[in-house]
Structures are given as C-alpha cells and as structure tokens.
Backbone as ProteinMPNN parsed JSONL, in Angstrom:
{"seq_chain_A": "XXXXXXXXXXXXXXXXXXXXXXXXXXXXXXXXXXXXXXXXXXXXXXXXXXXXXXXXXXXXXXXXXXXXXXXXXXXXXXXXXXXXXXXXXXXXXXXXXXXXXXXXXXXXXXXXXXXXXXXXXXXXXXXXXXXXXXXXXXXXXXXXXXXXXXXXXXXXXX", "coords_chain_A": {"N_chain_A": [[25.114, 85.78, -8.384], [22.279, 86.089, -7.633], [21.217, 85.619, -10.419], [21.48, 83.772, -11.331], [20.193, 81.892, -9.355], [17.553, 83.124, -10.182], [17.13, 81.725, -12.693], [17.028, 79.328, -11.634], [14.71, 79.417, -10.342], [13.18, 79.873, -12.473], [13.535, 77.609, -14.189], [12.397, 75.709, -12.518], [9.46, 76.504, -11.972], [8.819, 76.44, -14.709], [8.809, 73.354, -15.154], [6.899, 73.051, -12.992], [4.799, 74.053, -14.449], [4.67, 72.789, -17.041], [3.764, 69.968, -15.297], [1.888, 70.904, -14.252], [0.332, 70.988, -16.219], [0.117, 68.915, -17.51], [-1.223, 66.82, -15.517], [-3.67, 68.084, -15.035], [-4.703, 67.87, -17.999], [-4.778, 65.199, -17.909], [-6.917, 64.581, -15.961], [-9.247, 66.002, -16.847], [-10.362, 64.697, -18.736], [-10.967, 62.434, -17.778], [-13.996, 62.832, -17.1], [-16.888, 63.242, -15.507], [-17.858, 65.886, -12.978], [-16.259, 66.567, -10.578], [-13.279, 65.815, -11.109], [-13.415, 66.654, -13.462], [-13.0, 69.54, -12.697], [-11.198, 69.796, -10.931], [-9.025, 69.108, -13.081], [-9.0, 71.273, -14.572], [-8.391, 73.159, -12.447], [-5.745, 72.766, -12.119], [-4.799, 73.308, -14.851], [-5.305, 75.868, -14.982], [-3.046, 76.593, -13.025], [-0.953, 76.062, -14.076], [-0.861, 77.644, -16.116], [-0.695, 79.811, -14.439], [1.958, 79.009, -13.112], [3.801, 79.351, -15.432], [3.4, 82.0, -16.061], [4.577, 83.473, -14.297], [7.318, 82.506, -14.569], [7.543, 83.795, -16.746], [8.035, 86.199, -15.91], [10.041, 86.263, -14.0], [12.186, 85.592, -15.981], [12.525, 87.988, -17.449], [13.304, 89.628, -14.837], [15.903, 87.891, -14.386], [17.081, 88.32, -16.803], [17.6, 91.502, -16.357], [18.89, 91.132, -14.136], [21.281, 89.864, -14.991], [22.161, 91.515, -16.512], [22.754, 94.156, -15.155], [24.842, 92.81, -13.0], [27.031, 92.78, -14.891], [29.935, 93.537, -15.017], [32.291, 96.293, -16.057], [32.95, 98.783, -18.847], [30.68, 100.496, -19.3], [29.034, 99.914, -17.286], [28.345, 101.411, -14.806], [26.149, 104.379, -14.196], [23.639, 101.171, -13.001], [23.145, 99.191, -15.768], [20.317, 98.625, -16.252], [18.697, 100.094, -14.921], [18.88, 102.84, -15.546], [17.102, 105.722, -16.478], [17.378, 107.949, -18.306], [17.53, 110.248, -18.019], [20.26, 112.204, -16.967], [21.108, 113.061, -14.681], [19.171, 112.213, -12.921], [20.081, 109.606, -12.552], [22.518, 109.6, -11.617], [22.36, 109.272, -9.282], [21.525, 106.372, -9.079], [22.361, 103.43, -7.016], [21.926, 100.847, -6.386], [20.313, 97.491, -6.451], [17.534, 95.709, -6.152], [15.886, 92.405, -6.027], [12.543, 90.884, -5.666], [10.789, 88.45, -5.133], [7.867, 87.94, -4.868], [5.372, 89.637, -4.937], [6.502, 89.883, -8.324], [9.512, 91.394, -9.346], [11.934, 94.284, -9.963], [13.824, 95.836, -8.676], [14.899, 99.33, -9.018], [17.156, 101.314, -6.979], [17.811, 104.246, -5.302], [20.573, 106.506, -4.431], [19.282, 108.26, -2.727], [17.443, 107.216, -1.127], [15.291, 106.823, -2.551], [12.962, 104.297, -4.974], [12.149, 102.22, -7.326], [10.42, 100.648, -9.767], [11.525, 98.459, -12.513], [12.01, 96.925, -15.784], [9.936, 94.325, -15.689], [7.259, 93.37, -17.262], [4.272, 95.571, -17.128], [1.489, 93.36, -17.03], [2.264, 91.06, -15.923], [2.584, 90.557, -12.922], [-0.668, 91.206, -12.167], [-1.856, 89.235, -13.918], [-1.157, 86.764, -13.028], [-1.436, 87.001, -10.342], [-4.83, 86.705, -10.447], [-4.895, 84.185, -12.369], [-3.645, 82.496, -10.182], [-5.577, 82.607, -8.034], [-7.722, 82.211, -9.42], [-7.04, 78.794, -10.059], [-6.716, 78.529, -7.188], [-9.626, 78.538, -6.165], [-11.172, 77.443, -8.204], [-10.021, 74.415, -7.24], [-10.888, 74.645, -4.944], [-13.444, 74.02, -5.395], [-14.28, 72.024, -6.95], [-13.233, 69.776, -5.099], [-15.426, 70.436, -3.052], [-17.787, 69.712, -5.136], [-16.858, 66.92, -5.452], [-17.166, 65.959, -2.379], [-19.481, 66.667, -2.181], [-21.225, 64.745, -4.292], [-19.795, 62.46, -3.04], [-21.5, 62.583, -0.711], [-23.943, 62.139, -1.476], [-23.624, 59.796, -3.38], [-23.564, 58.132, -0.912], [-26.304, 58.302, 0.385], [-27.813, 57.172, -1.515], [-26.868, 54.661, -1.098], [-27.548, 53.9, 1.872], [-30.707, 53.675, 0.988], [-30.797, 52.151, -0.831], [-30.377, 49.679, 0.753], [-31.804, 46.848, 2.667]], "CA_chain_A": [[24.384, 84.764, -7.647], [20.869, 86.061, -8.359], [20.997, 85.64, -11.96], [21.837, 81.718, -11.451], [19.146, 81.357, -8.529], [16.348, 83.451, -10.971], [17.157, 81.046, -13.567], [16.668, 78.238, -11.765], [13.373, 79.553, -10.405], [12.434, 79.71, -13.834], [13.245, 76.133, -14.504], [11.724, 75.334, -11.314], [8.208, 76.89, -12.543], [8.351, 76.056, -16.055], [8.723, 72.308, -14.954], [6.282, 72.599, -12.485], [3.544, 74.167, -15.092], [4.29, 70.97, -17.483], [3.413, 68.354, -14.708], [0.461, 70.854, -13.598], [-0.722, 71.053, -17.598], [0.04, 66.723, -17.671], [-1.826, 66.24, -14.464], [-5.279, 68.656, -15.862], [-5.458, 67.351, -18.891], [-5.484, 63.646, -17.612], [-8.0, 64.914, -15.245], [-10.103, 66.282, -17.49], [-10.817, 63.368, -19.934], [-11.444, 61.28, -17.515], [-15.148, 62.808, -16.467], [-17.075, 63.573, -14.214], [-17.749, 67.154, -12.826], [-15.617, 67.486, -9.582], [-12.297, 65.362, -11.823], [-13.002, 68.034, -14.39], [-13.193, 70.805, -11.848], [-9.592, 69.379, -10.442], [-8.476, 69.212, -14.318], [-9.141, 72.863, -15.362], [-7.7, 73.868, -11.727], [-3.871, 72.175, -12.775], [-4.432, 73.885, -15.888], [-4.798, 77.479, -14.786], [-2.383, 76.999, -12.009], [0.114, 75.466, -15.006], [-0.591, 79.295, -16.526], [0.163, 80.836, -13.473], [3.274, 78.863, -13.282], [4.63, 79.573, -16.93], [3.369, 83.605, -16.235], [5.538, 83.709, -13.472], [8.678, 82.464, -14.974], [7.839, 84.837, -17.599], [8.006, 87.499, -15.008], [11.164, 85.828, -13.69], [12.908, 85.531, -16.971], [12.459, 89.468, -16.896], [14.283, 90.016, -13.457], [17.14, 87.567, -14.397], [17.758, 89.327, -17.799], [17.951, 92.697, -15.577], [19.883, 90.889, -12.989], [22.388, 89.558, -15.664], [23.004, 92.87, -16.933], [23.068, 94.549, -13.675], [25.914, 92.495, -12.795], [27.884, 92.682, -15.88], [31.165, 94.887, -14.843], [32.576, 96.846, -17.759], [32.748, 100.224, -18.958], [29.08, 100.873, -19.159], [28.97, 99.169, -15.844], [27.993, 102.37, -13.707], [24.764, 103.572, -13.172], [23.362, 100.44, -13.518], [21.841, 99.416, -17.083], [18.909, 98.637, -16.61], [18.126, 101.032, -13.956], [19.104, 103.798, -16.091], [15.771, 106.258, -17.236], [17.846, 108.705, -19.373], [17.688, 111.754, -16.944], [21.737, 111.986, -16.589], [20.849, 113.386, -12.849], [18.783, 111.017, -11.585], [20.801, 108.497, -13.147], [23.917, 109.722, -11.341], [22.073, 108.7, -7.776], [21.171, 104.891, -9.256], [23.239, 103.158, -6.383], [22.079, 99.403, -5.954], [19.231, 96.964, -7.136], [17.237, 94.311, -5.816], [15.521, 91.472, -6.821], [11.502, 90.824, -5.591], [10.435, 87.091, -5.573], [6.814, 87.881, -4.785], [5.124, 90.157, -6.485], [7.877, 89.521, -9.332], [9.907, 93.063, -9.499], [13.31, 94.122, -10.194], [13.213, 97.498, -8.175], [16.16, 100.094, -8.584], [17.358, 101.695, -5.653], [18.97, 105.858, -5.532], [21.187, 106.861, -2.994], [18.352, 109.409, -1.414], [16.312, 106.582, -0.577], [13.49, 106.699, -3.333], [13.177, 102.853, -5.461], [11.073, 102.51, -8.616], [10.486, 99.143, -10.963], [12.25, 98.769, -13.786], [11.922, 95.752, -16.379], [8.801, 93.612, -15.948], [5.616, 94.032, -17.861], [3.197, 95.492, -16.051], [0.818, 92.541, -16.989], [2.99, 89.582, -15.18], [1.751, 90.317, -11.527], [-2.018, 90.898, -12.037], [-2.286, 88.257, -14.193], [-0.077, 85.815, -11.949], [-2.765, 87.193, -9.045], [-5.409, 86.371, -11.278], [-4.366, 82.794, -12.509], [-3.492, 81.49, -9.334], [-6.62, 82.756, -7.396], [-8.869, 81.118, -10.354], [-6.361, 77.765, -9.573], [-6.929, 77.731, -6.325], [-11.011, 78.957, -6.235], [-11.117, 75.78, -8.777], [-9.538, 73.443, -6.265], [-12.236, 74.653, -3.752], [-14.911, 73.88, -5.986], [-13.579, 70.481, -6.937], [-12.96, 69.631, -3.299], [-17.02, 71.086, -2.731], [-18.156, 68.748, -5.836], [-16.442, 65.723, -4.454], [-17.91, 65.752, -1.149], [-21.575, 66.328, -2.7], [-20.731, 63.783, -5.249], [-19.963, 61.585, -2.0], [-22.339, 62.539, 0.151], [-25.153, 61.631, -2.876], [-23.758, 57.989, -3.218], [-23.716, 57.264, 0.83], [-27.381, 58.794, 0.333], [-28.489, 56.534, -2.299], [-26.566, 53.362, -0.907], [-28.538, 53.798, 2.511], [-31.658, 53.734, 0.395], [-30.752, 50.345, -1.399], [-30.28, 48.806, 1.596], [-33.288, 46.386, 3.324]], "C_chain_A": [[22.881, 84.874, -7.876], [20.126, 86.091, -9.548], [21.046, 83.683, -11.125], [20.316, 81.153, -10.205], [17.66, 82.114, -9.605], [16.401, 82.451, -11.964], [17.304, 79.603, -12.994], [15.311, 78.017, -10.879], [12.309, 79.529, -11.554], [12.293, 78.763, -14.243], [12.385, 75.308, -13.384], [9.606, 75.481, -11.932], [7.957, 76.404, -13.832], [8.173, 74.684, -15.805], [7.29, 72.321, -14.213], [4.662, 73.008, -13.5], [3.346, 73.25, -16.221], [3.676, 70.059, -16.927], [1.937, 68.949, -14.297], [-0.102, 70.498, -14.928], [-0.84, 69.057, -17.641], [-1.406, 65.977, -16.698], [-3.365, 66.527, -14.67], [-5.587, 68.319, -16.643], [-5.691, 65.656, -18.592], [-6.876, 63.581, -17.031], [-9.469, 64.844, -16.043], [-10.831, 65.087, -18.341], [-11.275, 62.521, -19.391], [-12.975, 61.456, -16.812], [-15.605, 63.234, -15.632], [-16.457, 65.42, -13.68], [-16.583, 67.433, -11.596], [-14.001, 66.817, -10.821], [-12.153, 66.569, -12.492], [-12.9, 69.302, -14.034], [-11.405, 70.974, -11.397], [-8.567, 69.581, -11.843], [-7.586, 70.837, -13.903], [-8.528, 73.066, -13.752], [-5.949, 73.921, -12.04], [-4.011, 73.405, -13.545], [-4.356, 75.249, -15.909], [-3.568, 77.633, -13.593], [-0.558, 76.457, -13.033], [0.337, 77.078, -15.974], [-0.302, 79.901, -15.844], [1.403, 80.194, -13.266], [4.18, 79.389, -14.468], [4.483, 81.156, -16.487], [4.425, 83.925, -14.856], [7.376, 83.381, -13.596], [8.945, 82.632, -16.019], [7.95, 86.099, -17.062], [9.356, 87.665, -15.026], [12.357, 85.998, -14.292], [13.156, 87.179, -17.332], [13.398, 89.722, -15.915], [15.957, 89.604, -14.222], [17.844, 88.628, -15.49], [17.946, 90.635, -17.253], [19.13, 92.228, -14.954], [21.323, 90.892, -14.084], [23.379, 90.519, -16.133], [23.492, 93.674, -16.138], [24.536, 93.812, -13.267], [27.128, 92.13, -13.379], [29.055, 93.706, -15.863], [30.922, 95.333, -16.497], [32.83, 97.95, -17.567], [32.051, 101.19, -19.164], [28.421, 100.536, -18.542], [28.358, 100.394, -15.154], [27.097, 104.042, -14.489], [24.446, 102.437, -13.858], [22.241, 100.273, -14.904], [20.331, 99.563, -17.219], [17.669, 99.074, -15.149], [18.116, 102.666, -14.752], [17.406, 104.671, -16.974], [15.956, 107.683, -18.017], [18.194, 109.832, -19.169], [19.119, 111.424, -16.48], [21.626, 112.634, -14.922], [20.521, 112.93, -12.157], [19.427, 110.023, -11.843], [21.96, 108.567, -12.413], [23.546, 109.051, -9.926], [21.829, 107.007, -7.878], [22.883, 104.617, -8.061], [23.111, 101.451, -6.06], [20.284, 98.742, -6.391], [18.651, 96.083, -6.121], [15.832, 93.531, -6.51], [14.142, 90.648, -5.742], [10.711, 89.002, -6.158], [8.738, 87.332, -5.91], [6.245, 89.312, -4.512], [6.78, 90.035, -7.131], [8.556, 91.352, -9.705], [11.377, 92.987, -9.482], [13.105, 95.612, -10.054], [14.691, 98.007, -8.144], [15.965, 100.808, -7.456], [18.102, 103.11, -5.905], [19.694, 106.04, -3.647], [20.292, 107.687, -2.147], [17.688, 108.499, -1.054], [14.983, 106.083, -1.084], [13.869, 105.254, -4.379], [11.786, 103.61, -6.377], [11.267, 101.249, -9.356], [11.152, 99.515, -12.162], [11.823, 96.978, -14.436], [10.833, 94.836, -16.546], [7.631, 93.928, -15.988], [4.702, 94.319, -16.703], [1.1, 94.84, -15.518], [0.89, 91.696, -16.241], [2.236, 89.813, -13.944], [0.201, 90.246, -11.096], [-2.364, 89.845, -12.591], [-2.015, 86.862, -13.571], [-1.415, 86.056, -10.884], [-4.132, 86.278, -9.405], [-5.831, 84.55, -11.21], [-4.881, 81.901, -11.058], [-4.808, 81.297, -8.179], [-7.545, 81.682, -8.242], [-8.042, 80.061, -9.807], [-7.269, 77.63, -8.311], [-9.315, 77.855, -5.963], [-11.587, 77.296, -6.831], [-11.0, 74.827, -7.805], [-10.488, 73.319, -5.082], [-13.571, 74.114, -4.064], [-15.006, 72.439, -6.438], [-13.834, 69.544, -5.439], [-14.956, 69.422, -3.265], [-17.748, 69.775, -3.389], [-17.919, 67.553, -5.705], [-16.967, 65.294, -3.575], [-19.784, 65.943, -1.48], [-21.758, 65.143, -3.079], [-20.932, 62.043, -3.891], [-20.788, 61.243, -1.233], [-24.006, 61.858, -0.517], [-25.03, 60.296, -2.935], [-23.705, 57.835, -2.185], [-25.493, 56.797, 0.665], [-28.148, 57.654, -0.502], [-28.091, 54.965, -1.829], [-27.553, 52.619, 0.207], [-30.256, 53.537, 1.993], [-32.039, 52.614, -0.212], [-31.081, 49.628, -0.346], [-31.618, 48.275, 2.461], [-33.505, 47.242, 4.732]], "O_chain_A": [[22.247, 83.893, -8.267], [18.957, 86.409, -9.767], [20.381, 82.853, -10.506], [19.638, 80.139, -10.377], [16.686, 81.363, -9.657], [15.219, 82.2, -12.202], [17.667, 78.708, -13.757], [14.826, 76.907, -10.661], [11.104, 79.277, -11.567], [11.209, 78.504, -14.764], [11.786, 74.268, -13.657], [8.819, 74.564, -12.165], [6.843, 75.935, -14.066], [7.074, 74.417, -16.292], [6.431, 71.625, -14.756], [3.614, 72.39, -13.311], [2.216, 72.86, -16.513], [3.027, 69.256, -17.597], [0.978, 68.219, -14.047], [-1.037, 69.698, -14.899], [-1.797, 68.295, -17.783], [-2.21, 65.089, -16.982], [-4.223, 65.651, -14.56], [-6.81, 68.183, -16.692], [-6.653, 65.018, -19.02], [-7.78, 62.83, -17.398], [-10.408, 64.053, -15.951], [-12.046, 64.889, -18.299], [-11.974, 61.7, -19.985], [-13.358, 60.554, -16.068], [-14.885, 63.731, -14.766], [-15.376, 65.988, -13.841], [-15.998, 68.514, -11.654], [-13.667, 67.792, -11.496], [-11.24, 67.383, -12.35], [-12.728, 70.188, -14.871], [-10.655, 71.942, -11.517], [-7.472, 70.13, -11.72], [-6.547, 71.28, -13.413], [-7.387, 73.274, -14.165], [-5.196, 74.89, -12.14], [-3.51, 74.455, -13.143], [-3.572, 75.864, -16.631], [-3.194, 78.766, -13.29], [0.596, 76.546, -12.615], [1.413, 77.508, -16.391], [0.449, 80.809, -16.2], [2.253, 81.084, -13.215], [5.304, 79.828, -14.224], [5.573, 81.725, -16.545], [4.953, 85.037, -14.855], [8.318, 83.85, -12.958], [9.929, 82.175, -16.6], [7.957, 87.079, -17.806], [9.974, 88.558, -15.605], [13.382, 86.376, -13.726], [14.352, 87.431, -17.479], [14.484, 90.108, -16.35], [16.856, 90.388, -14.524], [18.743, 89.441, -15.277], [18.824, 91.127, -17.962], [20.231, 92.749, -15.131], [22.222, 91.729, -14.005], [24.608, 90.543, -16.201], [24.668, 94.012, -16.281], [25.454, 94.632, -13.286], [28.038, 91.477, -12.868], [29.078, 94.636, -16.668], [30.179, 95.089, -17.448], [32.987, 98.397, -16.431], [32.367, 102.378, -19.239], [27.212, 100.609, -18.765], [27.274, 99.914, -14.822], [27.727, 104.663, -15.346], [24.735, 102.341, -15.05], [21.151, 100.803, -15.122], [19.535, 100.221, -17.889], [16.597, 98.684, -14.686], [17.297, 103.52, -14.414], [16.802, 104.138, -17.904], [15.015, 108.42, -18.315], [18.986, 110.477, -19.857], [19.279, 110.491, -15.693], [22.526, 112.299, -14.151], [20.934, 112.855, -11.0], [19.221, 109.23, -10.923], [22.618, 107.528, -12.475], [24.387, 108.307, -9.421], [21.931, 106.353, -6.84], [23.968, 105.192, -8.134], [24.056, 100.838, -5.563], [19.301, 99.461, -6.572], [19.387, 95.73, -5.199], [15.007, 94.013, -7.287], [14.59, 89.789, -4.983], [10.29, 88.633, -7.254], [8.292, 86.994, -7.006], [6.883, 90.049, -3.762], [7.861, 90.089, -6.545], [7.926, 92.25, -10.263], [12.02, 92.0, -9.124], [12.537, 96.399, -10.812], [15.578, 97.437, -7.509], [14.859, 100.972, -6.939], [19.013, 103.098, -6.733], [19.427, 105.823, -2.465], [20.519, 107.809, -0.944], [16.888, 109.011, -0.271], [14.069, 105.413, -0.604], [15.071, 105.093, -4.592], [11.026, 104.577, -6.326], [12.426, 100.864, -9.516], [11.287, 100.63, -12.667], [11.444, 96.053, -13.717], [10.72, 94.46, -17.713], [6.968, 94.551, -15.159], [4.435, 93.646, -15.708], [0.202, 95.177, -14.746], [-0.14, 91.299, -15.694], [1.154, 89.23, -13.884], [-0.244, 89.599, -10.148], [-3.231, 89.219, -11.981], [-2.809, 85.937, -13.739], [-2.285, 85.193, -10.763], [-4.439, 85.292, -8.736], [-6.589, 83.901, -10.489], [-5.816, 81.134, -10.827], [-5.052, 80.246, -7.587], [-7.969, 80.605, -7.823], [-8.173, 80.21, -8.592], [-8.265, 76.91, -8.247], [-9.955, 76.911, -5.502], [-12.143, 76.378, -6.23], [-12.076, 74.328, -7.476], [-10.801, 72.314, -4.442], [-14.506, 73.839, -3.312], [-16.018, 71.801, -6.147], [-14.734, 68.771, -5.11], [-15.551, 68.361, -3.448], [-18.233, 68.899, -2.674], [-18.926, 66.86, -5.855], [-17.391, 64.145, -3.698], [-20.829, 65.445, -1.062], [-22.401, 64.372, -2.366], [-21.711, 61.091, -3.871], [-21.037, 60.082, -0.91], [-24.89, 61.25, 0.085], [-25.967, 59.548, -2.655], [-23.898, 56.62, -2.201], [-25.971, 55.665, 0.74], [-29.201, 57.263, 0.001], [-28.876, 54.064, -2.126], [-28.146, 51.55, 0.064], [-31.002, 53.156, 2.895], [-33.162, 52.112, -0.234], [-32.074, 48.904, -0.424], [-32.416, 49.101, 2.904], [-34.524, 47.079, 5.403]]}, "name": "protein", "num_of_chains": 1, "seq": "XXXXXXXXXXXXXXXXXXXXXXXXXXXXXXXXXXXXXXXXXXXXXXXXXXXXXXXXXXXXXXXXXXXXXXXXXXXXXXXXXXXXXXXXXXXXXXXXXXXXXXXXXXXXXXXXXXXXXXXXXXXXXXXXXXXXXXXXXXXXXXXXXXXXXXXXXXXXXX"}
C-alpha cells in the first residue's frame, strides 16, 4: 500500500512542478518586476516540487523492495548495512512524508535512514523557502507598484 500511495505522490508532484514551471514562465515574459518576481517564484517552487518526488521516488523504490516477500525477504533489503548482527535485529520500516526518509526500525528501539540522498531534504528546504520568500516579494512589489499608480492618479486629477 505505501509503494502505490509514494508513487502517486510522485505523480502528484511531478504534475504539480509542470503547471508551477507553465505558470513562471508565462509570468515571466510578460514583464514587469512584481509578474517577474511571481514568475521566478513558480519556477523554484516547480524545483522544489520535481526534488521532492525525487526524494519520493527513493522511498517507494525502498518501499517496493521492502515489501517484496521471497527468500531474501528477511531482514529487510534495504535496511540491511552488512553487519550480520545488527542486521539480525532489522524488524520493521517506515515511510516519512516530510522531511522525505525511509527510516529502518531494530527490535531494541534504535531507527536510522536508509536510501535517500542526503541532498533531497536540504535542498527541498532550500527551494521551497526561496519559492515562497519570492512570493513575498512579489506580493511587496505589487502593492508598491499599486500604491505608486493611486499616487500618481491623485496627482492628475484637478
């Protein structure tokens, strides 16, 4: 079940960093500093979408294997760190939406990451902070932008 729901978080994100990259670059072209401020925000928040369901795509491929019975089914694969001792305590996995992680679990109680780069979450942090920082500054430039033509209309006027 969490292989089929990671993989359609992944399509979920990858879609949504197409319509953000569609929506920034229209933005952009069309001018104007706060538009192009709104652009370039889509467009890093269209990289933090794609870096996150490159995180994602990580987990599931754990998950997938993780839940692959068999006869190399037990400890789990891709919990396994080669030490046949600690390897004998691997007892159960789970699966980390936010920060993106795919953490094994030992029967004493102690957990440890396994599988995803340990680029995906800072840069995901990263990304989406620039995104939204952008969006603030956009927003900011807008309302100047506005407040400048009221400013100048009052000024026309007899």
């Amino acid at each position: 079940m969490s292989v089929l729901l990671c993989l359609l978080v992944v399509l979920v994100a990858v879609v949504s960093g197409v319509v953000f990259l569609g929506r920034g670059l229209a933005c952009v072209w069309r001018g104007g500093l706060p538009r192009s401020l709104r652009g370039l925000a889509y467009v890093v928040a269209a990289g933090a979408a794609v870096m996150y369901a490159w995180g994602m795509l990580y987990v599931a491929g754990a998950a997938l294997e993780a839940e692959d019975g068999g006869a190399d089914s037990s400890p789990i694969r891709p919990c396994r760190t080669g030490v046949q001792e600690r390897d004998y305590w691997i007892d159960d996995y789970h699966v980390w939406w936010v920060p993106v992680r795919f953490v094994c679990h030992r029967s004493d109680g102690s957990t440890y990451d396994r599988e995803v780069p340990g680029y995906v979450n800072p840069a995901l942090a990263g990304l989406a902070g620039s995104a939204v920082a952008l969006a603030v500054s956009a927003r900011s430039a807008s309302a100047r932008s506005a407040s400048a033509r009221s400013v100048d209309e009052r000024a026309r006027k007899p």
